[in-house]
C-alpha positions as CSV (number, residue, x, y, z in Angstrom):
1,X,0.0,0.0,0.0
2,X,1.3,3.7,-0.7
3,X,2.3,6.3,1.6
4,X,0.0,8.7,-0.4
5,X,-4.1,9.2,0.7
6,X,-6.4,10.2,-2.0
7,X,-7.7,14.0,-2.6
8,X,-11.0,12.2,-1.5
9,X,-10.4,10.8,2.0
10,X,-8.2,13.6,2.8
11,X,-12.1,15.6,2.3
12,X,-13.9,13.1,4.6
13,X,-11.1,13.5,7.3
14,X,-11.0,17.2,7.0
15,X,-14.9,16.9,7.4
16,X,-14.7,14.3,10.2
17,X,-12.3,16.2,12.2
18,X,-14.4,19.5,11.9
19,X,-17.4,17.5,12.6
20,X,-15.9,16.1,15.7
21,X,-15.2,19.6,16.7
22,X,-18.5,21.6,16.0
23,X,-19.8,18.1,17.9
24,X,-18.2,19.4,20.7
25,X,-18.3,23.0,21.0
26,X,-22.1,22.2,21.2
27,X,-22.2,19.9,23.8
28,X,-19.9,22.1,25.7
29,X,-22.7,24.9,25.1
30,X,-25.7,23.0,26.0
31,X,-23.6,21.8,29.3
32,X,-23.3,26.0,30.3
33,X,-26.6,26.3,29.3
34,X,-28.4,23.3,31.4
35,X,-25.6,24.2,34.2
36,X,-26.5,28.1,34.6
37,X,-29.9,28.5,33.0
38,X,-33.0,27.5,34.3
39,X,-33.4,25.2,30.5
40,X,-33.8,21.8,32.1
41,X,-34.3,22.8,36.1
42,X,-34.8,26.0,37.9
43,X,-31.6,27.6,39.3
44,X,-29.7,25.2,36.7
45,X,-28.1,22.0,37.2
46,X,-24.1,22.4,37.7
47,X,-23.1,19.3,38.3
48,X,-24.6,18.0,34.9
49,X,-23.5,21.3,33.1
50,X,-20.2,20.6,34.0
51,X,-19.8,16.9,33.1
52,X,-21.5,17.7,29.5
53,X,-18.6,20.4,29.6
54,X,-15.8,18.2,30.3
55,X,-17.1,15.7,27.9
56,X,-17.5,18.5,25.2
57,X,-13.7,19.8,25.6
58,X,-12.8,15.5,25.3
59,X,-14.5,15.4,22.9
60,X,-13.8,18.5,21.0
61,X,-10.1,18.7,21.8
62,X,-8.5,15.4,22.6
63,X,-10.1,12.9,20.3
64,X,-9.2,14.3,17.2
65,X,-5.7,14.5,17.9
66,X,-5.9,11.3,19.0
67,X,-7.3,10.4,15.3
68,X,-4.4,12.5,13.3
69,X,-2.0,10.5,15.6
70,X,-4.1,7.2,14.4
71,X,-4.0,8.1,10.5
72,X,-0.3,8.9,10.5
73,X,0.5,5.6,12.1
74,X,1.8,3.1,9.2
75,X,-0.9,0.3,8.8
């Protein structure tokens, strides 16, 4: 197998990785909203909002560098 990716999954990375992102930028919204707005509970839930943070930022953040790391790796 070559060393070299096709034009065409280099686009469905790019589009995974930004999808990935956007995936957790608004889960890391919705967790400020349920924790500091009366949305779900009134007076807000903090303890969820922050959990849906933290897995946001994970989620957002660490797993897609994880997945570069993964696709460079030789097969």
């Amino acid at each position: 197998m070559s060393d070299e990716v096709s034009e065409q999954e280099w686009k469905r990375r790019f589009f995974m990785l930004a999808l990935l992102r956007v995936s957790g930028l608004l889960m890391m919204l919705a967790g400020v909203f349920i924790g500091m707005t009366g949305l779900v509970k009134p007076g807000g839930m903090p303890v969820a909002g922050i959990v849906l943070v933290i897995i946001g930022a994970i989620d957002g953040i660490v797993v897609p560098i994880f997945l570069r790391k993964a696709w460079k790796r030789p097969e």
